[in-house]
matplotlib code that plots the C-alpha trace (Angstrom):
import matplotlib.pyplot as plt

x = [0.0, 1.1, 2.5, 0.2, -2.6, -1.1, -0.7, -4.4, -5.9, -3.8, -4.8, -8.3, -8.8, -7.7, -9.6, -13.0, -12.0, -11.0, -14.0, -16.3, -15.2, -15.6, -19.3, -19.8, -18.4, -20.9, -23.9, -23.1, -22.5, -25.7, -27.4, -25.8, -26.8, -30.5, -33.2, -36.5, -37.8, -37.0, -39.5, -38.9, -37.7, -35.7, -34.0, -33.8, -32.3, -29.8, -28.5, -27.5, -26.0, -24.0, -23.6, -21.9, -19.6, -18.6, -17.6, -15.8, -14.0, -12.9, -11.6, -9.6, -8.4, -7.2, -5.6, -4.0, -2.8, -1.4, 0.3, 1.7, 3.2, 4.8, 6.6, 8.0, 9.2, 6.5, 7.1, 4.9, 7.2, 6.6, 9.7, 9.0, 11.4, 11.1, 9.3, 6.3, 6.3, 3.9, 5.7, 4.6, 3.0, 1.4, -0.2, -1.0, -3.2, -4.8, -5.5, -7.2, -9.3, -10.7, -11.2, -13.5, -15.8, -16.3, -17.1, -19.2, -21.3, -21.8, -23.0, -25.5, -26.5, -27.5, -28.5, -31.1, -32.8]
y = [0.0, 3.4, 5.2, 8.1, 6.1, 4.7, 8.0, 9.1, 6.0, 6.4, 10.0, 9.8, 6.6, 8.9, 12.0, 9.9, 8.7, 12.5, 14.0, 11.4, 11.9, 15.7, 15.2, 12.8, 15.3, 18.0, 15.6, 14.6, 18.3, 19.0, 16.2, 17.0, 20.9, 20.0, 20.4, 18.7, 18.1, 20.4, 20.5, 19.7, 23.3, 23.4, 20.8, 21.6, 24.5, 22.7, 20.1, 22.9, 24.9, 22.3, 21.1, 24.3, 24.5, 21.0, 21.8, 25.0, 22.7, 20.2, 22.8, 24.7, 20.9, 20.2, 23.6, 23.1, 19.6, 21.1, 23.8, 21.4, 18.8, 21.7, 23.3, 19.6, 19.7, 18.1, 18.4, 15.9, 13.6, 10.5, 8.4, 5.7, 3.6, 0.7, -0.8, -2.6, -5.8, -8.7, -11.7, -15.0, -14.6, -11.6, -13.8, -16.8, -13.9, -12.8, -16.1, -16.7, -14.0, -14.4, -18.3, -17.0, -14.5, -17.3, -19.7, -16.6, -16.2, -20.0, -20.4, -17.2, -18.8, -22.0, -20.6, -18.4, -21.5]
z = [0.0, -0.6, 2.6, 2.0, 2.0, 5.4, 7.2, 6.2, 7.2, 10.7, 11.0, 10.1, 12.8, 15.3, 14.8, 14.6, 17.8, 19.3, 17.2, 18.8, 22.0, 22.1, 21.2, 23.3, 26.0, 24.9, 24.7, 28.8, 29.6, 28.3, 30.0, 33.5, 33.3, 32.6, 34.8, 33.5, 30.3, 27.2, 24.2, 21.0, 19.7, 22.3, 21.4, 17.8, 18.9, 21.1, 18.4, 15.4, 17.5, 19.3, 15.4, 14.3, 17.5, 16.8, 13.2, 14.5, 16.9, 14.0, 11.7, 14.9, 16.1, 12.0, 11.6, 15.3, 14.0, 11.0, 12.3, 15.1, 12.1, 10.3, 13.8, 13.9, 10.3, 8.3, 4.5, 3.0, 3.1, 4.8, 6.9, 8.7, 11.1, 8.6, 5.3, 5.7, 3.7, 3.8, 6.2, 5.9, 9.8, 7.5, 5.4, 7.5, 9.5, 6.7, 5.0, 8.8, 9.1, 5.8, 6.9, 9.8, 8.0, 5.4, 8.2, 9.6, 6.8, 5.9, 9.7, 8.9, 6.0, 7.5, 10.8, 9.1, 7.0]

ax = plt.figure().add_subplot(projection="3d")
ax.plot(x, y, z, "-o")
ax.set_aspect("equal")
plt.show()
């Protein structure tokens, strides 16, 4: 695989998980900090604003990222500590897992008739 490809997978898998958490940390704030029951506009109201100030935080947290990479000399290129081939313990896992989600869907086949 390409390294790029690599480096965006790796990044994107960890701002889901940073991304996720934040809103999760603004849905429990909200919860803890009301009293009773809201109706429905309130709500409304609730969600797109807490939408827009959670795309406002992504776009500060990506420009924040960036700006962090480049002060540690991020040029685009990409170096890792060492290549990444395919070993046979590579491929004996692979050949496995596929093995078990066949074995997974034949059992969900048969299970379902």
């Amino acid at each position: 695989m390409p390294l790029i490809f690599i480096l965006l997978l790796s990044m994107t898998y960890r701002y889901i998980f940073l991304f996720l958490h934040t809103a999760n940390g603004m849905f429990e704030a909200r919860k803890s900090r009301t009293i009773g029951r809201t109706n429905g506009n309130e709500h409304r109201k609730w969600i797109s604003g807490s939408m827009g100030n959670l795309l406002n935080r992504s776009f500060k947290i990506s420009n924040d990222v960036y700006a962090a990479m480049a002060a540690r000399g991020f040029t685009g290129e990409i170096r890792t500590y060492q290549a990444y081939r395919m070993r046979s313990t590579d491929w004996f896992a692979l050949l496995l897992a596929v093995a078990f989600a066949a074995a997974l869907v034949v059992a969900g086949h048969y299970l379902s008739l």
